[in-house]
C-alpha positions as CSV (number, residue, x, y, z in Angstrom):
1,X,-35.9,-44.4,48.3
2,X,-32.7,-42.5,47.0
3,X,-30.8,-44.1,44.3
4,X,-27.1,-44.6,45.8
5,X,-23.9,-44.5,43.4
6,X,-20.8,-46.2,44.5
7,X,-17.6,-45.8,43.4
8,X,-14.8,-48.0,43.7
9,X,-11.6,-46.7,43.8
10,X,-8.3,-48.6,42.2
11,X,-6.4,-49.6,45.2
12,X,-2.7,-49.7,44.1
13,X,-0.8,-51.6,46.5
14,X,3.1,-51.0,47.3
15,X,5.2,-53.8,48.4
16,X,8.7,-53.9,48.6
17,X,10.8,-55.4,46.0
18,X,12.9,-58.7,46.6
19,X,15.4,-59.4,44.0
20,X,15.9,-58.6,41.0
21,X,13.7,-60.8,39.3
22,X,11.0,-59.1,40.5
23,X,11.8,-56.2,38.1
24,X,8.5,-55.1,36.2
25,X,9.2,-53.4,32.5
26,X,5.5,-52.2,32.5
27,X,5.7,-50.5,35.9
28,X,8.9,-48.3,34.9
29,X,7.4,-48.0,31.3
30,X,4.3,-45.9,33.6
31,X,7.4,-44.3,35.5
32,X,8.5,-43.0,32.3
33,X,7.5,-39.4,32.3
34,X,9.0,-38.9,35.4
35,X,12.3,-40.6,34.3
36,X,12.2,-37.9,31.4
37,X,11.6,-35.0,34.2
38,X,14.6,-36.2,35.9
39,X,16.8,-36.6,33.1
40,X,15.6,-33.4,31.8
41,X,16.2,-31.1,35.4
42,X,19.8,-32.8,35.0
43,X,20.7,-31.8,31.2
44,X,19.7,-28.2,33.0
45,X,21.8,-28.4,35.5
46,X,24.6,-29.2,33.5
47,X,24.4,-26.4,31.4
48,X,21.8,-23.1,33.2
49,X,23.7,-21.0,34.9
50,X,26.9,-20.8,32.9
51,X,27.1,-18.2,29.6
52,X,29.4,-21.0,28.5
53,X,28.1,-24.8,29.5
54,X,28.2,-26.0,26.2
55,X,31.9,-24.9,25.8
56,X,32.6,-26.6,29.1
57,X,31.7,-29.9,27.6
58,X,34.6,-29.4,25.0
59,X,37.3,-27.5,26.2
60,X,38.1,-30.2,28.5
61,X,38.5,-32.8,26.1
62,X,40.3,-30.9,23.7
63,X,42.5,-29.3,26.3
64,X,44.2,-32.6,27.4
65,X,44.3,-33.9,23.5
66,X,45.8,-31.2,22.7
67,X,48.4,-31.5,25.4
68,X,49.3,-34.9,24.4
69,X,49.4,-34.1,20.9
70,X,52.2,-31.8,21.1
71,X,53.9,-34.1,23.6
72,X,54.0,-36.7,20.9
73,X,55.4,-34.2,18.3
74,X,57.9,-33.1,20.2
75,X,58.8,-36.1,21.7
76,X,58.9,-38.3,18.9
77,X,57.5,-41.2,20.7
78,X,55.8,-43.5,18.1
79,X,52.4,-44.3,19.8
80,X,51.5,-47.2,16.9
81,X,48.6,-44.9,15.5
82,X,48.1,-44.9,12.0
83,X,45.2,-41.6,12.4
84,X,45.8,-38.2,13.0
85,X,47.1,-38.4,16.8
86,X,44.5,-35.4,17.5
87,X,41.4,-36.7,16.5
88,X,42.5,-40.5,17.9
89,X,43.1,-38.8,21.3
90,X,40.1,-36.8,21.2
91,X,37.7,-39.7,20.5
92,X,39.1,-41.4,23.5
93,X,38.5,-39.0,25.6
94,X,34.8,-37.7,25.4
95,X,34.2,-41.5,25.6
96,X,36.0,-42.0,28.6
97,X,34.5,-39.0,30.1
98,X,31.1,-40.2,29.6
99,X,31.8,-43.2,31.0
100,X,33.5,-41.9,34.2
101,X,30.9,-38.9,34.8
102,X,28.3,-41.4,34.2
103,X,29.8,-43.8,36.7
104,X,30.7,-41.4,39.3
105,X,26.9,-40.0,39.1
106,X,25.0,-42.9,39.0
107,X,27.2,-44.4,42.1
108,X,26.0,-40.8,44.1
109,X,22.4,-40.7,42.4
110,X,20.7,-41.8,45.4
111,X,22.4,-39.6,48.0
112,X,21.5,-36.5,45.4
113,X,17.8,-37.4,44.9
114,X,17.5,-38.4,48.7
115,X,14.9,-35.8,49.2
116,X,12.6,-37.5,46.2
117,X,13.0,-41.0,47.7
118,X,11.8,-40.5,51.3
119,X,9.1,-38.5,50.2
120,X,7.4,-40.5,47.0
121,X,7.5,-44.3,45.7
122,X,8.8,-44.5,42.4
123,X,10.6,-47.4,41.2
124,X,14.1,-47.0,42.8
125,X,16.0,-47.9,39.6
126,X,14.9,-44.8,37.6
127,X,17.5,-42.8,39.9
128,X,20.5,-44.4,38.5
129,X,19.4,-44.4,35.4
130,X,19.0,-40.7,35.4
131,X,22.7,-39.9,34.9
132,X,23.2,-42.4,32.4
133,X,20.7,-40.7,29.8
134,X,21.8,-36.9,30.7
135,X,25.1,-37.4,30.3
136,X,24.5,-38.4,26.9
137,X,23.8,-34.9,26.1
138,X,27.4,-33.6,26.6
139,X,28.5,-36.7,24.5
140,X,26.9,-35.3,21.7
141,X,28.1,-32.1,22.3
142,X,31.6,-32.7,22.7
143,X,31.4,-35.4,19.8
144,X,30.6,-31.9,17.6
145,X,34.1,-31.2,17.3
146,X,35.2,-35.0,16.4
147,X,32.5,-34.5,13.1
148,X,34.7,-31.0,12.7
149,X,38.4,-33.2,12.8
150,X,37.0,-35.7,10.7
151,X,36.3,-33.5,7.9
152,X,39.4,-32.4,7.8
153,X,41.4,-34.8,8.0
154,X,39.1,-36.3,5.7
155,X,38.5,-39.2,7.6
156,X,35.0,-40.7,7.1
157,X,33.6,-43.4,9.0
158,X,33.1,-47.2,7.4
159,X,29.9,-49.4,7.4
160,X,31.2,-50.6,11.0
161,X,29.7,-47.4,12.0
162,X,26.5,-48.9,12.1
163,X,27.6,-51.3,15.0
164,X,28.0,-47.9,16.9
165,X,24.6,-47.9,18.5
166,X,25.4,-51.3,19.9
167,X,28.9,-50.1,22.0
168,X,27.2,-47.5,23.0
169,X,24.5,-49.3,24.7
170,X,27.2,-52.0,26.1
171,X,29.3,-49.0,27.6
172,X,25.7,-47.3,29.5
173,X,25.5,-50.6,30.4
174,X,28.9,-51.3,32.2
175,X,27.7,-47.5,33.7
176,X,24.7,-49.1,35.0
177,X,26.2,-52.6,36.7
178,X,28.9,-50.2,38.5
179,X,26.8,-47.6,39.6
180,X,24.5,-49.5,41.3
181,X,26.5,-51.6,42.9
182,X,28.8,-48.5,44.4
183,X,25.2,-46.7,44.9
184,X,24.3,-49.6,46.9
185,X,28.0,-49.7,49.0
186,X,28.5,-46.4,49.6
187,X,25.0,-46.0,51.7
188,X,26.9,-47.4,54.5
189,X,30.9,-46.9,53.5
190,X,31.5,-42.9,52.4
191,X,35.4,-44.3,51.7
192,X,33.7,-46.2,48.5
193,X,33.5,-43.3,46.6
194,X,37.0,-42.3,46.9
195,X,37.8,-45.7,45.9
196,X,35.6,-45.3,43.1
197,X,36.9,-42.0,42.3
198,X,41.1,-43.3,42.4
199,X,39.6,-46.4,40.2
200,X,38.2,-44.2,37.4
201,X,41.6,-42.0,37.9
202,X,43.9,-44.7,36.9
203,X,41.4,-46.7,34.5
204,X,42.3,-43.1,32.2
205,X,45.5,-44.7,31.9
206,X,44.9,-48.6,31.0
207,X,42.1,-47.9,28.8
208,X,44.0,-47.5,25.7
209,X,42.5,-43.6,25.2
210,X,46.2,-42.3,24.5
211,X,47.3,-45.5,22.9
212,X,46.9,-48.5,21.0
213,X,47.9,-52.1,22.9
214,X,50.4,-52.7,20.4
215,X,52.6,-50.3,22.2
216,X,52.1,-52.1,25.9
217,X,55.1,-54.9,25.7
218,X,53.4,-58.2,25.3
219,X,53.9,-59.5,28.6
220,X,51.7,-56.9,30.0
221,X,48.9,-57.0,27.4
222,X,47.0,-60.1,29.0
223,X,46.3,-57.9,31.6
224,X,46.0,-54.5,30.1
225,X,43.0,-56.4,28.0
226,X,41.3,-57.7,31.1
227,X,40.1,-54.1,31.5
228,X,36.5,-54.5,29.9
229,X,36.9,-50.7,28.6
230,X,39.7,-51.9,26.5
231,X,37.3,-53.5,24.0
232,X,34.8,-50.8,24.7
233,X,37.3,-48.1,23.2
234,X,38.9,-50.2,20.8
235,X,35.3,-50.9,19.2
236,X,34.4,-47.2,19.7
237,X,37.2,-46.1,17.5
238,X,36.4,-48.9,14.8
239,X,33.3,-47.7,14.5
240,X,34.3,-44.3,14.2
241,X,37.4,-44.4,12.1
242,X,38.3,-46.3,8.6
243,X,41.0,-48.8,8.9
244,X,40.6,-49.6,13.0
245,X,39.7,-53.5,12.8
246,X,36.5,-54.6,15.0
247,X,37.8,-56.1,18.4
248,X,35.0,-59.1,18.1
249,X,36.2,-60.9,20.9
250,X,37.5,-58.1,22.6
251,X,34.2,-56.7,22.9
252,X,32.3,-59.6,23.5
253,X,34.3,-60.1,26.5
254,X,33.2,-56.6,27.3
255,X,29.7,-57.5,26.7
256,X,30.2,-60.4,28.7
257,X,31.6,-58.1,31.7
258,X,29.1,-55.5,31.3
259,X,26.1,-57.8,31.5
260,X,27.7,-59.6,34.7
261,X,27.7,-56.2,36.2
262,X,24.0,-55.1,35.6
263,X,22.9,-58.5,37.4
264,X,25.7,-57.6,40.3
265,X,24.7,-54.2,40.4
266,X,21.1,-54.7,40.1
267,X,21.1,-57.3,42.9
268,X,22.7,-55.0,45.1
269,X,21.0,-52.1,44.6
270,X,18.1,-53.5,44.7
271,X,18.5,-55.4,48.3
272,X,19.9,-51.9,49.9
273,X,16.8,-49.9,48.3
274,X,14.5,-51.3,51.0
275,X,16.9,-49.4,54.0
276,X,17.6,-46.2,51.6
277,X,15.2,-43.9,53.6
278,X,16.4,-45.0,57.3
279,X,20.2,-44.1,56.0
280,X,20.0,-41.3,54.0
C-alpha cells in the first residue's frame, strides 16, 4: 500500500465589506507592499518624463508668491503680517497645493486605477490613499525653497515646530474624509468633480494663504473661520515660523472637522465600493 500525502491548502475567503466598522488594520497592514508599489508608480509619474519635474513642483508656487508679493509692495496694502510677505505667501501655498492636488486625486483615484479594481481584490481603501502619500513627495520638494527663505531672512522655526507632524497628519486626513466621499459620488454624478474642482478654486481664497484674519472685517470672520483649513494653515504657519501663536481651538475644530469627514467619507466609500466594477 502506497503512503498518500495530503496537502491542505489555506482557503482565503473574500466577502464583501459592510460598513465601515468592518475595517481590518491587519488585512491592509498585509496590503502594504502593494500600497508602496502604488504610491511609488505615482511619485514616477509625477516627475519621469520631464528634464524638469522637480522644478515644476516649485515654480508654481513661487510664481504666484511672487506675484502677490510685488502686488503688496506696490500697492501698499497692509496685509497684517508681521514676516517677510514672500516666505508667508510661499508657505501657504505649497500647503494648499498639497491639499487641493491631494483632494482632487484621491476624489478621481478610483476612476484612474479602474483597470486594477475589476481585475484583483485588494482592500479598496488603499486606492485613495495612494494620492495622499505621493503627493507628499512634491511637498517636500517645494518646501526646499521655504528652508532656502528662511535662512535668509533668518527666520528659524520655534519648539512649536514639533507639533508639525501632528497638522500634517490632520490636513491628510481632511484629504482622506473628502476624497472618499467625492470618490464615492462622482461614480454615478461626473458634475461632482467640477463641483469639487470650483470648491478647491475659491477655498484658495478663504483659507487665509494670502492673509491673516485680522484683515477680514469682524463681521465676516465667524464665517471665514468655519473653513476647517483656516486652522489648518494658521497652525501650519505657527509651526513653521517664530512669533505666529498656536490656533488651539482653531485647530481643534479642524481636528474635529477632519475626523467627521473620514467616518463620512469612509462610510461612503465604502458602501459604493461593492458597485465600483459594474460602473466603472
Amino acid at each position: 500500500m502506497n503512503d498518500m500525502t495530503t496537502t491542505r491548502e489555506k482557503e482565503i475567503v473574500i466577502r464583501p465589506p459592510s460598513g465601515f466598522g468592518k475595517f481590518d488594520p491587519a488585512e491592509y497592514y498585509r496590503y502594504r507592499h502593494m500600497l508602496m508599489s502604488l504610491v511609488r508608480r505615482d511619485i514616477k509619474s509625477q516627475f519621469d518624463g520631464m528634464h524638469f519635474g522637480v522644478i515644476w513642483a516649485v515654480i508654481r508656487p513661487l510664481t504666484v508668491a511672487t506675484v502677490f508679493t510685488l502686488f503688496k509692495k506696490f500697492s501698499g496694502a497692509n496685509t497684517y503680517v508681521h514676516a517677510p510677505y514672500l516666505m508667508f505667501v510661499y508657505s501657504g501655498l505649497i500647503f494648499w497645493y498639497y491639499f487641493t492636488d491631494a483632494t482632487m486625486q484621491t476624489a478621481g483615484s478610483v476612476r484612474k486605477d479602474a483597470t486594477i479594481i475589476s481585475k484583483i481584490y485588494f482592500p479598496r481603501l488603499i486606492t485613495p490613499m495612494v494620492p495622499i502619500l505621493s503627493n507628499l513627495a512634491g511637498l517636500g520638494i517645494a518646501a526646499v525653497p521655504l528652508l532656502t527663505m528662511m535662512a535668509w531672512y533668518q527666520a528659524p522655526p520655534s519648539l512649536t515646530i514639533l507639533l508639525l507632524p501632528l497638522v500634517l497628519l490632520q490636513c491628510m486626513a481632511l484629504v482622506f474624509g473628502i476624497g472618499t466621499l467625492f470618490a464615492a459620488l462622482t461614480i454615478n454624478n461626473r458634475d461632482l468633480e467640477q463641483f469639487l474642482s470650483f470648491v478647491m478654486y475659491i477655498g484658495l481664497f478663504v483659507s487665509c494663504v494670502f492673509f491673516v484674519p485680522e484683515m477680514v472685517p469682524e463681521w465676516a470672520r465667524p464665517v471665514l473661520l468655519l473653513n476647517p483649513m483656516t486652522g489648518t494653515m494658521m497652525a501650519f504657519r505657527a509651526c513653521l515660523f517664530e512669533g505666529f501663536v498656536f490656533p488651539i481651538e482653531l485647530w481643534t475644530y479642524s481636528l474635529a472637522v477632519s475626523a467627521a469627514a473620514v467616518v463620512v467619507g469612509g462610510l461612503a466609500f465604502r458602501r459604493a465600493e461593492a458597485t465600483f466594477v459594474d460602473k466603472l
